[in-house]
N, C-alpha and C positions, 0 to 999 in steps of 0.2 A: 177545169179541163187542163190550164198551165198547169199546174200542181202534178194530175195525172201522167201528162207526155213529159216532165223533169224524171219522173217516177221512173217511169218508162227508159229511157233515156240510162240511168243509173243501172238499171239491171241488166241491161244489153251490155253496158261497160266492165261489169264484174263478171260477167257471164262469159267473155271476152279476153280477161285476164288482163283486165286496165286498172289503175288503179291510180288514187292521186298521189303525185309528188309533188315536191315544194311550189313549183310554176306549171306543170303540167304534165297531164296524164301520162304513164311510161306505162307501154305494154309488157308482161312480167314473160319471159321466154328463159330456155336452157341453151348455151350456148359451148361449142368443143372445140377441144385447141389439140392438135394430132401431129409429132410428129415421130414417124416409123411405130414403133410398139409402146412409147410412151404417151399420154393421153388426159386429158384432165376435163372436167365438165364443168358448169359456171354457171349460174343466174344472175341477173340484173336484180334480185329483190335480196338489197344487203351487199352486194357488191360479192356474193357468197362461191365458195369452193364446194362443188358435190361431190366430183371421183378426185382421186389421182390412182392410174394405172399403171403398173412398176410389173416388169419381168420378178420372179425371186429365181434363186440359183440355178435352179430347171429351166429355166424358160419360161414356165407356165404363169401368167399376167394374173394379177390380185390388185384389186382394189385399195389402198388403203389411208382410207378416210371415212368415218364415221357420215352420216347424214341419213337423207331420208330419200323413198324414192318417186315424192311428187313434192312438185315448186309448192304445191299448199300448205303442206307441212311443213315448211319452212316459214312462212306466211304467221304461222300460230307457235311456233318454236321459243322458249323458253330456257334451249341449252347454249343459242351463238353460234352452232353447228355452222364452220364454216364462215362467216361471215367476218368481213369488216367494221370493231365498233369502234367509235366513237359519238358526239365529239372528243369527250377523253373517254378513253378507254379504261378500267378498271374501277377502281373506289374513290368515290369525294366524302370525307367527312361530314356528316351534318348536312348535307346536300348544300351548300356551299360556300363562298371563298367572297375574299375581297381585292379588287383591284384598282388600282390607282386611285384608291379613295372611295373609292364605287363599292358597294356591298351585293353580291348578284344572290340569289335565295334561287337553287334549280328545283329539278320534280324529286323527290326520292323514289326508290323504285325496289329498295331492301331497306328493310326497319328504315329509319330515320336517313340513308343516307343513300345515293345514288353513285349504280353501277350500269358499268357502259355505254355512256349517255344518257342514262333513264328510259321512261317506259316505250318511249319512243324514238332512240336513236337510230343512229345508221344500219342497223342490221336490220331495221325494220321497216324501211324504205326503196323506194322503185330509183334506180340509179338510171342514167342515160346509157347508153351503148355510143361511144365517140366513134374507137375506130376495134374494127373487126378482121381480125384474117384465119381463117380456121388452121390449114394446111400449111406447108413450103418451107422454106428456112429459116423462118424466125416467125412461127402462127402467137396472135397474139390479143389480147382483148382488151381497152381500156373504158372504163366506168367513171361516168360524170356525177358528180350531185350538189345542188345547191343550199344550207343550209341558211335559214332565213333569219334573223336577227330576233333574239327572245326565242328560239327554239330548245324546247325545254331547258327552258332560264336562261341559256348561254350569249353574253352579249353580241350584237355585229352581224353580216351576212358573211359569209365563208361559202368557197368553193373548191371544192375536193372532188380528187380523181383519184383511182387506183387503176394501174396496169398491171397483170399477168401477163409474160413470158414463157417460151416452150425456147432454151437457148443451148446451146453445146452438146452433150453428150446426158440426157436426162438430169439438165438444170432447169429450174423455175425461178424466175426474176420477180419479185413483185415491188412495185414501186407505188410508194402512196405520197399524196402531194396536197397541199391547202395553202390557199391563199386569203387572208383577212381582205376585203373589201373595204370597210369603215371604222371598226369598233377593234382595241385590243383586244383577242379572246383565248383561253386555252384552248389548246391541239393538242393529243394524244391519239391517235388512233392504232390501234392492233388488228392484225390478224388473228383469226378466233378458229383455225381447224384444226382436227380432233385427229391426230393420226397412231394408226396402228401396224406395223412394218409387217405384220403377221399376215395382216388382211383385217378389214372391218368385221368380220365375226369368228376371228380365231382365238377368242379366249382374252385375257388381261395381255397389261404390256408389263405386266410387273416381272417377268424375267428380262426385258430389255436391256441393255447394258448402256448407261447413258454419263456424257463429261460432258460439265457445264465450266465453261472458261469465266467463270467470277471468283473472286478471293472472298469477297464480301458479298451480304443481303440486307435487307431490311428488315428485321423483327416487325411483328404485325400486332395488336391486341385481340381481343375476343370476340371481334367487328369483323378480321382481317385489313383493320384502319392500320398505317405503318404512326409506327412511335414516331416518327421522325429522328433515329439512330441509325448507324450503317456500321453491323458489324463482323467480326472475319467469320469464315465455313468451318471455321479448324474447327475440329474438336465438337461439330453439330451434325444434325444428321442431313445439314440443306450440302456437307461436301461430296462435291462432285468434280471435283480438282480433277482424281484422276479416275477413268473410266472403270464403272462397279453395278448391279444391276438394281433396278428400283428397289426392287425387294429387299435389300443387304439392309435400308434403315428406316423404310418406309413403316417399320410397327415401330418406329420411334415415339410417331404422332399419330395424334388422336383421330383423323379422317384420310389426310395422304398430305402431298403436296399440293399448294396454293400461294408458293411464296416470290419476290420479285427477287432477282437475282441482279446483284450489282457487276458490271460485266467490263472485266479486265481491257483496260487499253482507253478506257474515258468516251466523251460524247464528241458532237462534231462529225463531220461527213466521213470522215475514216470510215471504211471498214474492216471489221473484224471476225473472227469465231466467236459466236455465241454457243453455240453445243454440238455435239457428236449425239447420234442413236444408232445401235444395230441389235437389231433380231438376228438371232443365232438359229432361229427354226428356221426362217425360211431363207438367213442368208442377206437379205437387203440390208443397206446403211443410208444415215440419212445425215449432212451435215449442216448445218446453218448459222450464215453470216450476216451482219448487219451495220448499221452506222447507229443504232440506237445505245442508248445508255442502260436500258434493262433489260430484262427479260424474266417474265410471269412463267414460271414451271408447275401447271397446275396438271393432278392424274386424274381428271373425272370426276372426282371425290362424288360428284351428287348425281348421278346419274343413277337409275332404278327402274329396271322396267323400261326403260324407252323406247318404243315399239320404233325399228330404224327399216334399212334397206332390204327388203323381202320378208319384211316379219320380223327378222331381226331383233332379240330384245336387248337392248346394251345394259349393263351391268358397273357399277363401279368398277375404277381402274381399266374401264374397257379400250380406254385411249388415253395420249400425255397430247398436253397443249404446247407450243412454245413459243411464247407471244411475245416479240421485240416492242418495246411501249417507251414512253417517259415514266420516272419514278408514280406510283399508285399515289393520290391525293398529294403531288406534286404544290399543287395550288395553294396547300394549309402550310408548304415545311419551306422557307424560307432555304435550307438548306443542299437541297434539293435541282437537279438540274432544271431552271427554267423550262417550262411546256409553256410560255407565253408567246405568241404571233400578233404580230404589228403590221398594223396595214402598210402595203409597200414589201412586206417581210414573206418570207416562204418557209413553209413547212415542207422537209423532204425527209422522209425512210424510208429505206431501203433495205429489200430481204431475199439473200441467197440462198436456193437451196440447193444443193448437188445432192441426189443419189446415187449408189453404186450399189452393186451384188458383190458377195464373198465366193469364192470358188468352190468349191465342193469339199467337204474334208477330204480326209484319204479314206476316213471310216464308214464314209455313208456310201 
């Protein structure tokens, strides 16, 4: 009969849209942040981004953000669509790394090696709702989550938050924060949304016209594991020094972009431009700044079929990422900007984004 009414008990919970988090159950909800004709939707499962609504040069509001159009399908999601990963964010070699003497062995989650936390990181998770204001002059959302110590391999308990902002004149603040409790552990975490300036089902972004403010990348192997080498854009098809559209080098390579960008102006709280985007169809720009040391310019590359927002099927190159991170497998390159966090110590990034629209030409 116990056995039975625990049964019981569990199906009313999912039934419910409860689900367990590290201490306790988080009910999984959509939450909107609104101010005047700018718009943005959110879940607590993942710490995830749904819309972002943008006027283009008309006036008339477009979506433009990939996802899906129920919290479940996010729940089973496989792309990051939106979501916050870590603990580190991107590729560990061999699924993992040694510290302080320690040798820590994480989950792998791609061949041999673990990416975005592994199978079960943060984008895969019921986050808290701290503080909440939909509407007014500064509508706003912040997301709690407690990562437990040994969660997928990672030493220590850690406590992470991430805030969304709706600020000035259609800016988006986002601010992500961890603190180590006990154990030294890497911190990496990225933003993982998928955006398209056209609209979520206007076609590729490969006419986009996009500058990336790094001099230098990181060379990857046939893993996309980094060499541990940092070397200049001259002369490759990763430059984006000055503004030119995806397309101009992207049959350079073999599937698209998926490479880290080493990002002029160095690490530390500064911030700076990481990249410019503008759609010339519909007239929107997108710019983004950050304190972080890199930035991951990935075009979709594996996307196929992805049944998205009203049916919607995305297609490679259907969206570019542009994920402010610590170097990819940080952990293994001694070289590399530390992503190590010390109890006592705080992890803070921080990610601007300003939109604007371009005025009409004269021709249209």
């Amino acid at each position: 009969m116990a056995k039975y009414l625990v049964l019981c008990c569990l199906v009313i919970l999912v039934a419910f849209g409860f689900v367990s988090g590290s201490a306790a159950k988080e009910e999984v909800s959509v939450y909107e942040l609104k101010k005047g004709n700018f718009s943005m939707r959110l879940t607590n499962w993942g710490a995830t981004v749904i819309s972002v609504v943008l006027p283009d040069r008309n006036g008339k509001l477009g979506d433009v953000v990939l996802g899906f159009d129920s919290v479940k399908d996010y729940m089973n999601d496989s792309t990051y669509f939106g979501a916050i990963v870590g603990r580190v964010a991107n590729r560990i070699a061999g699924a993992q790394f040694t510290l302080n003497g320690t040798h820590y062995k994480l989950i792998a989650n791609e061949g041999k090696n673990m990416l975005h936390g592994g199978p079960k990181g943060f984008s895969d998770v019921a986050w808290k709702v701290k503080k909440y204001k939909k509407e007014g002059r500064d509508p706003h959302i912040v997301f709690t989550y407690k990562s437990f110590d040994g969660e997928e391999g990672f030493p220590g308990d850690l406590i992470v938050s991430v805030s969304y902002s709706l600020i000035g004149d259609y800016q988006l603040r986002v601010i992500m924060k961890a603190k180590a409790l006990n154990k030294a552990t890497p911190v990496n975490l990225a933003q993982h949304t998928y955006w398209n300036l056209g609209g979520y089902k206007s076609g590729d972004i490969l006419s986009e016209d996009i500058q990336i403010f790094a001099s230098h990348y990181t060379p990857v192997d046939s893993q996309l594991i980094p060499t541990g080498k940092i070397e200049p854009v001259k002369g490759t098809p990763y430059d984006f020094l000055k503004q030119h559209t995806i397309a101009s080098s992207i049959k350079k390579l073999p599937n698209g972009y998926d490479i880290n960008y080493v990002l002029d102006g160095g690490a530390g709280d500064k911030m700076k431009r990481a990249a410019v985007v503008h759609d010339k169809r519909s007239g929107r720009g997108m710019e983004l700044s950050t304190n972080a040391p890199g930035l991951q310019f990935y075009t979709s590359n594996t996307l196929k079929d992805v049944k998205g927002k009203g049916g919607f099927a995305y297609q490679p190159h259907a969206a570019l990422c542009l994920e402010t991170q610590g170097f990819p497998d940080a952990v293994n390159h001694p070289n590399f900007p530390s992503v190590i966090v010390y109890p006592g110590k705080s992890y803070r990034h921080f990610m601007l984004f300003k939109f604007w629209t371009a005025a009409p030409s004269s021709s249209s």
